[in-house]
C-alpha positions in Angstrom: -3.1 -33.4 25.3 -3.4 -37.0 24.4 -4.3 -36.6 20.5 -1.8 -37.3 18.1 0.3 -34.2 17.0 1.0 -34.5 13.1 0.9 -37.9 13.3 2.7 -38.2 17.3 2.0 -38.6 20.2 3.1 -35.6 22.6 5.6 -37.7 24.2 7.7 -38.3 21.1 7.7 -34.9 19.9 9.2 -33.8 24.1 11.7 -36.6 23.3 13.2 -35.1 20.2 12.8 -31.8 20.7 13.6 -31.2 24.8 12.8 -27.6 24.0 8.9 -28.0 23.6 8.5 -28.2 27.0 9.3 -25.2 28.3 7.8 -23.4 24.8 4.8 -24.9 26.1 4.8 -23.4 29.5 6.0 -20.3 27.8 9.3 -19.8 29.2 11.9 -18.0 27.5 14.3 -20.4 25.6 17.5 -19.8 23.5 17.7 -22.0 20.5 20.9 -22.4 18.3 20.4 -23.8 14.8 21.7 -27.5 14.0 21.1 -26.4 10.2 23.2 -23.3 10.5 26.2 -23.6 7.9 28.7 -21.3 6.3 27.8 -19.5 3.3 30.5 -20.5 0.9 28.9 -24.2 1.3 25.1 -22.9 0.8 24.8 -19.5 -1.3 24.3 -21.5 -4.7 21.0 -23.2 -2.8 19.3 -19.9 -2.3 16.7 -18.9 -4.3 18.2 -15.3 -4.9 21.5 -13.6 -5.5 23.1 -10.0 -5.2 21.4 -9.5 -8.4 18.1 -9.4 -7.3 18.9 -7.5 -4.6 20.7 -4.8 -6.3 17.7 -4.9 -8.8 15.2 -3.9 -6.3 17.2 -1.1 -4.7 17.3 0.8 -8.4 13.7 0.3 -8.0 13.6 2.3 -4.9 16.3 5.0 -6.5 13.4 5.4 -9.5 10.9 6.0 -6.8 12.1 8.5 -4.8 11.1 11.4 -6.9 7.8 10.0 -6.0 8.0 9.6 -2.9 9.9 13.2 -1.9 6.5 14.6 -3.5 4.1 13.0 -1.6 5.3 12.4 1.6 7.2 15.8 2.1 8.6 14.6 5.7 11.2 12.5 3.0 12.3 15.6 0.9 15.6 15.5 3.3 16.8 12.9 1.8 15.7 13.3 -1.5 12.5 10.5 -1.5 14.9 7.9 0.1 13.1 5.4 3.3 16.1 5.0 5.9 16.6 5.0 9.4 19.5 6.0 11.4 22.1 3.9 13.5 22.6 5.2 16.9 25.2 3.8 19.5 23.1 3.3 22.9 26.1 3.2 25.4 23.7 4.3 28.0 21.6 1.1 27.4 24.4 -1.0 27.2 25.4 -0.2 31.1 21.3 -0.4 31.8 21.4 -4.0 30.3 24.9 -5.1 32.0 23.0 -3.5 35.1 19.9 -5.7 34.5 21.2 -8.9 34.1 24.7 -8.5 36.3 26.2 -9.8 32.5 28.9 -7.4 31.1 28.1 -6.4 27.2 31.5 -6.5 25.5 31.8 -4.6 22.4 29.5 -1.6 20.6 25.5 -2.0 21.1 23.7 0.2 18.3 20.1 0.2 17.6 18.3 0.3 13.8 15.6 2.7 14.4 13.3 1.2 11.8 10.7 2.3 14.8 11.4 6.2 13.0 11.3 5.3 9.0 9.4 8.0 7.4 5.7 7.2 6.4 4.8 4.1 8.5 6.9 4.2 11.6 8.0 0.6 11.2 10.5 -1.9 9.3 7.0 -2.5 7.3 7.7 0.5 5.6 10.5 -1.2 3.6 8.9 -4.5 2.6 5.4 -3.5 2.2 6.0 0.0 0.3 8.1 -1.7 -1.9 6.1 -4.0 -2.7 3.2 -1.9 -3.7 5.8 0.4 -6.1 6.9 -3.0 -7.7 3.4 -3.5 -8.7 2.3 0.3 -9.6 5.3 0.1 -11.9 4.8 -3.0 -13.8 1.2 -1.9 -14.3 2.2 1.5 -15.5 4.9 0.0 -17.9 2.4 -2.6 -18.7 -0.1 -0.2 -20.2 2.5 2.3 -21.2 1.8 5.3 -19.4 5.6 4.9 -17.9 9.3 4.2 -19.0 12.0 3.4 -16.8 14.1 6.8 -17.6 11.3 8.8 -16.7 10.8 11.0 -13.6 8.7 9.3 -11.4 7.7 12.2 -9.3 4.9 11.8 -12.6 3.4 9.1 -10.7 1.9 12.0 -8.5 -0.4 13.2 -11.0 -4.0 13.4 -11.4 -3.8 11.5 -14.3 -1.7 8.1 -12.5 -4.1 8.3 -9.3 -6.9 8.1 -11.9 -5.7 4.9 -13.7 -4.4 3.0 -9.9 -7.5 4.1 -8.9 -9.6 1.1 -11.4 -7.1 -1.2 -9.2 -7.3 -2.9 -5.5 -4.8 -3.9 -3.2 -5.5 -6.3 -0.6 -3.1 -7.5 2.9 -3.9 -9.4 5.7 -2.2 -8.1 9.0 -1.3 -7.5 12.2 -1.0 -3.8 12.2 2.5 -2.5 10.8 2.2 -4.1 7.4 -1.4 -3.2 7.0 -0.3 0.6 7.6 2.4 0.8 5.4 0.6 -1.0 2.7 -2.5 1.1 3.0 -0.3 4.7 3.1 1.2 4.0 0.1 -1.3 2.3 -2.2 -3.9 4.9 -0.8 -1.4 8.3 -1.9 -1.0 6.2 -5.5 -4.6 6.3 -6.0 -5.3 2.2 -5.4 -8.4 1.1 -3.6 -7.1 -0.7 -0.3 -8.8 -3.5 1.3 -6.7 -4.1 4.9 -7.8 -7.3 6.4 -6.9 -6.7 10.4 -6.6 -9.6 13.0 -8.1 -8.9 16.5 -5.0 -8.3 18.1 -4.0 -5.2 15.9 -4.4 -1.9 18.2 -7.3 0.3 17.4 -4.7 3.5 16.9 -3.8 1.5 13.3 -7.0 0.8 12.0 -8.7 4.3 13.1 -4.9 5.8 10.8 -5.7 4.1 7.8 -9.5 4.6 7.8 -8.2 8.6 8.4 -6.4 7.7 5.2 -9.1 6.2 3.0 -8.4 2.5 3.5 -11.0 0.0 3.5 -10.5 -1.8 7.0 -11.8 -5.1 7.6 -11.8 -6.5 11.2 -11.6 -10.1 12.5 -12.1 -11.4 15.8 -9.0 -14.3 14.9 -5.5 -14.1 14.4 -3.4 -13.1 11.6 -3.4 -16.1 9.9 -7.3 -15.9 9.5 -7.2 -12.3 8.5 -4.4 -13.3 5.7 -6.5 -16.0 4.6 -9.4 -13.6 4.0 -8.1 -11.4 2.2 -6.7 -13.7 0.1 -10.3 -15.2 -0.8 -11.0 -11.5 -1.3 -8.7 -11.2 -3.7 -9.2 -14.1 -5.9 -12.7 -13.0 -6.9 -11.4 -10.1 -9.0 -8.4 -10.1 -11.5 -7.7 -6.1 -10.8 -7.3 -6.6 -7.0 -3.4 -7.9 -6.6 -3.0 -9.6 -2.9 0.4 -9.2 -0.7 1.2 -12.3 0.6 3.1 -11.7 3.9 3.0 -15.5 4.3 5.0 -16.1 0.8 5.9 -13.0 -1.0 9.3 -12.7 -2.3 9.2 -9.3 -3.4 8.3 -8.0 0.3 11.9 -10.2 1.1 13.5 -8.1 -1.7 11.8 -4.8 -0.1 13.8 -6.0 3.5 17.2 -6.8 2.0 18.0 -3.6 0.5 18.0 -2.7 4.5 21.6 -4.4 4.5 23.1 -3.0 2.1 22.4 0.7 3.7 23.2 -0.4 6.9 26.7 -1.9 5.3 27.2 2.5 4.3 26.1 3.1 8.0 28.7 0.6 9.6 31.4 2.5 7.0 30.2 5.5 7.9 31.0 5.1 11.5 33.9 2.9 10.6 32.6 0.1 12.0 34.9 -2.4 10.6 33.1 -6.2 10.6 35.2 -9.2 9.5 36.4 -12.3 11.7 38.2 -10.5 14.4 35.3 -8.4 14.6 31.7 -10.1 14.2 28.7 -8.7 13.9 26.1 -10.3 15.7 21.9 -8.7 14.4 18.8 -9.3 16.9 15.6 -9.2 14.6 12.1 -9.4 16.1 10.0 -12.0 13.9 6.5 -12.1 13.6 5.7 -14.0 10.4 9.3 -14.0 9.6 9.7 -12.1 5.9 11.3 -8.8 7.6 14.2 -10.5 9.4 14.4 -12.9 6.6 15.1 -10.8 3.6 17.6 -8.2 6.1 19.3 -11.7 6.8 19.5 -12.4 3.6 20.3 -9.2 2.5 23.1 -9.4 5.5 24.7 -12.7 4.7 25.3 -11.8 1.1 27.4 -9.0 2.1 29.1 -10.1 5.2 29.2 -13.9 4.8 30.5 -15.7 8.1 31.1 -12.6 9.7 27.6 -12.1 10.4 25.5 -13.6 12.8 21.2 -13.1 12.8 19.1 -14.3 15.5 15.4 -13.7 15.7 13.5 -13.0 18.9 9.9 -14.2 19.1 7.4 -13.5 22.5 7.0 -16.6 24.6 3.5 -16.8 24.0 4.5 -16.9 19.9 7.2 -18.4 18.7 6.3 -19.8 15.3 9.2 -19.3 13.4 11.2 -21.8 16.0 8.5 -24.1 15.7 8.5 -24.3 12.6 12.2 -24.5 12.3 13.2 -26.6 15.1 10.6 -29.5 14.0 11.6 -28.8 10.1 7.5 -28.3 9.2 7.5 -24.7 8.4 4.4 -23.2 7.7 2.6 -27.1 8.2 3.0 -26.2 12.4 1.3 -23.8 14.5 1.6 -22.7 17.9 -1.8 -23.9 19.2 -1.0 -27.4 17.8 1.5 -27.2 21.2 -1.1 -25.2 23.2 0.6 -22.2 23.2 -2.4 -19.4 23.2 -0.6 -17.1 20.5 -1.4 -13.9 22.8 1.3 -11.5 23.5 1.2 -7.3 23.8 4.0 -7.4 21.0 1.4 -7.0 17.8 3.4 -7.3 15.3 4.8 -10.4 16.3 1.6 -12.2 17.3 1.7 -14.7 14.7 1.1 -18.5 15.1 1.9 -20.2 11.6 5.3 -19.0 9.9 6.0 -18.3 6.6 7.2 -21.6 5.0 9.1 -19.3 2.4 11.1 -17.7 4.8 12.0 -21.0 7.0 13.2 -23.1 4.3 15.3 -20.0 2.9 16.7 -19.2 6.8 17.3 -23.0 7.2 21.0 -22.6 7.3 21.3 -19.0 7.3 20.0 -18.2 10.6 22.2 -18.6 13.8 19.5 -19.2 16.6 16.0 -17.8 17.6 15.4 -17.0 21.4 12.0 -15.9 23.3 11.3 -13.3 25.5 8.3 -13.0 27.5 6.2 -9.8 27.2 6.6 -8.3 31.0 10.4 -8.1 30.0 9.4 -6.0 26.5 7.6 -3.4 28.9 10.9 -3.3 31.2 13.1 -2.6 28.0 10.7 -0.2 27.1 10.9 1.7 29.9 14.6 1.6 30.3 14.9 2.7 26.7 12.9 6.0 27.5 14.3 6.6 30.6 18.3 6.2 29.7 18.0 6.6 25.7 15.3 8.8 25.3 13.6 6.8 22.6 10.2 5.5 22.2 9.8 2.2 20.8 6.7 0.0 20.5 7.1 -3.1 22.8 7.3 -5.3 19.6 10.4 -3.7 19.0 12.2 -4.3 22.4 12.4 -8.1 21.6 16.1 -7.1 19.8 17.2 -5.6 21.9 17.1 -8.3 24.6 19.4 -10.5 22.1 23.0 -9.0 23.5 22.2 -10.3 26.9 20.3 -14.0 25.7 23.5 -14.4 23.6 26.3 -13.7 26.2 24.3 -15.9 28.5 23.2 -18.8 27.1 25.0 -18.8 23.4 28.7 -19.2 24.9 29.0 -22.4 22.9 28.1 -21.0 19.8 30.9 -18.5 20.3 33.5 -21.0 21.0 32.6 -23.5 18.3 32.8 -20.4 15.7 36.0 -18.9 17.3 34.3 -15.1 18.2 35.8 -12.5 19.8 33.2 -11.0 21.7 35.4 -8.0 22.7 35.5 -7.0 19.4 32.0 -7.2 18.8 29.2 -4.9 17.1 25.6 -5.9 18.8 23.0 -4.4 16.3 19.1 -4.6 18.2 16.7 -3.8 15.0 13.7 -1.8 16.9 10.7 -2.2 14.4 8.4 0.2 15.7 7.2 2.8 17.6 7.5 6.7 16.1 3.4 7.0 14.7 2.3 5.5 18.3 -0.3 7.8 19.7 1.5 9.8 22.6 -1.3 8.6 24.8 -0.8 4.4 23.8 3.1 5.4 24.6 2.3 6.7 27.6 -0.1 3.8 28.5 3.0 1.4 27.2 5.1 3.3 30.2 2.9 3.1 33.1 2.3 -0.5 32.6 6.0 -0.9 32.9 6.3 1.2 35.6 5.8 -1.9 37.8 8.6 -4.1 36.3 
């Protein structure tokens, strides 16, 4: 690799950043954040507030009518998307088993991987999303007021007005799905632009569904690109942007302030003598951005968020760590972008997110994709749960931290005995028994 590299030689960029090397050769790193800084000295730079926040889960509170009548599998709690919080104790002794590294404190696991209607932590930003823009549209033409009863929105009469609009995503696989569920049970036209590494299980579920799939044989930045020229040739078809949207971020952070009832709920206590460290898989980067976000404005300093990325992957430190955001990708360094984990196969971040997370993420480590089948496994055999291997890359964050982040917990003073270890699994409940089964055996070796 002799080119230049943005403007550098390759020598230069191993010289500032000593990290790049083993990136390169796709070994698993641990990377704290120089930029990380406490939130009393930052929250007035971020572009949102509690406000905005709070705004968008009233949104979701409008919806749910809706929702409880056309997804009947959320009539148990009333049209509301959540997940449960589960204490794995019997993963914790697999993982101190493992790695011959005692886990100090409570390990819990967000089972985004069950959310009602698309089986993933998509189901928040992406669903959202789409309501936001159903309900401007209906306000808009004034078939809709805000104290109405949205469980209206289920009509004949609402799926026959969506139906003279498009909506259009470029994805991986998890977005995609979510995206097309809901726009497709509102009555919207759905154009789902798919990247070659989604699985065929996704594509074949939305087609079931009446969504308009489109296949590429690139990555996900191509397929987002695509349908972005799609979108631009017709003023009814509205585009997600997973790359830039803040209104996806919004969808995420109302995630923390649910999981804040959860913690009360189980009287989890987090403040300084008891931190709360959160491992977020990151593919693009808006989910683990906006439950960050969401995170920080809640629990301040007492928080601590660090995104896991495959080996094979890892844009968002890339992009970070060298300050160029979304101006970076992988296969500028040679990395091949090609990793089992689908949802995080992404080789350009989203600039939006990296220059919001500049100071409020803690660190970012990598994981290699052999070690997401062993998690898997152990998960099944020891926990009973079934997680896409996208979703074990949190839960590998426990034992990266307690390893290699011991100067991170000195410098900020943490007592780790007191700790609560969230792992957010992303995926996995609308995986076809047989792909789970296939997920299994190829960890069967590891």
């Amino acid at each position: 690799m002799s080119q230049l590299i943005h403007g550098k030689p390759l020598t230069e960029w191993l010289h500032m950043y000593p990290l790049l090397e083993k990136m390169m050769s796709t070994e698993e790193v641990f990377w704290l954040n120089p930029n990380y800084t406490r939130w009393t000295n930052m929250a007035k730079e971020l572009p949102f507030d509690e406000g905005d926040v709070r705004e968008a889960e009233q949104r979701w509170k409008r919806f749910a009518p809706f929702i409880a009548t056309v997804f009947p599998e959320t009539k148990h709690s009333e049209g509301i998307i959540e997940s449960p919080l589960i204490e794995i104790e019997n993963m914790k002794k697999e993982l101190a088993s493992m790695f011959q590294l005692p886990i100090q404190g409570k390990l819990l696991l967000k089972c985004d991987s069950h959310l009602p209607i698309a089986g993933s932590i998509k189901a928040r930003g992406g669903i959202y999303e789409v309501l936001k823009h159903a309900e401007e549209l209906a306000l808009e033409h004034g078939l809709l007021s805000l104290e109405d009863d949205y469980s209206i929105l289920a009509s004949d009469k609402f799926r026959a007005f969506f139906s003279q609009y498009s909506i259009t995503v470029g994805s991986t696989g998890n977005l995609g799905l979510s995206i097309g569920m809901i726009s497709a049970k509102l009555g919207f036209r759905v154009n789902v632009h798919m990247s070659a590494d989604a699985k065929q299980w996704k594509k074949e579920l939305l087609r079931s569904n009446g969504v308009n799939v489109i296949e590429h044989h690139s990555d996900y930045s191509y397929a987002v690109e695509m349908g972005r020229k799609e979108a631009e040739k017709d003023p009814n078809n509205y585009f997600i942007d997973d790359e830039n949207s803040p209104h996806l971020f919004m969808g995420y952070a109302v995630a923390a302030f649910r999981l804040k009832k959860q913690l009360e709920e189980k009287k989890i206590v987090v403040d300084k003598d008891h931190p709360l460290f959160v491992y977020l898989p990151c593919g693009v980067g808006g989910a683990p951005g906006g439950i960050t976000f969401g995170l920080k404005l809640l629990f301040q300093d007492d928080v601590h968020c660090f995104f896991a990325e495959p080996t094979h992957s890892p844009c968002m430190l890339l992009g970070m760590m060298t300050q160029l955001h979304d101006k970076v990708s992988v296969h500028d360094f040679g990395i091949d972008n090609k990793t089992e984990a689908d949802g995080l196969a992404v080789g350009r971040p989203s600039k939006f997110v990296g220059k919001t997370m500049e100071k409020l993420v803690s660190g970012i480590y990598t994981m290699n994709d052999d070690r997401l089948f062993m998690l898997l496994k152990r998960m099944k055999d020891v926990e009973g749960i079934a997680l896409e291997p996208s979703a074990l890359a949190g839960v590998y964050g426990p034992v990266q931290l307690l390893a290699e982040g011991k100067t991170y917990m000195e410098q900020h003073e943490l007592p780790v005995k007191n700790a609560t270890h969230i792992c957010w699994a992303t995926g996995g409940s609308l995986v076809p028994k047989e792909e789970m089964e296939a997920y299994y055996q190829k960890a069967v070796n590891f």
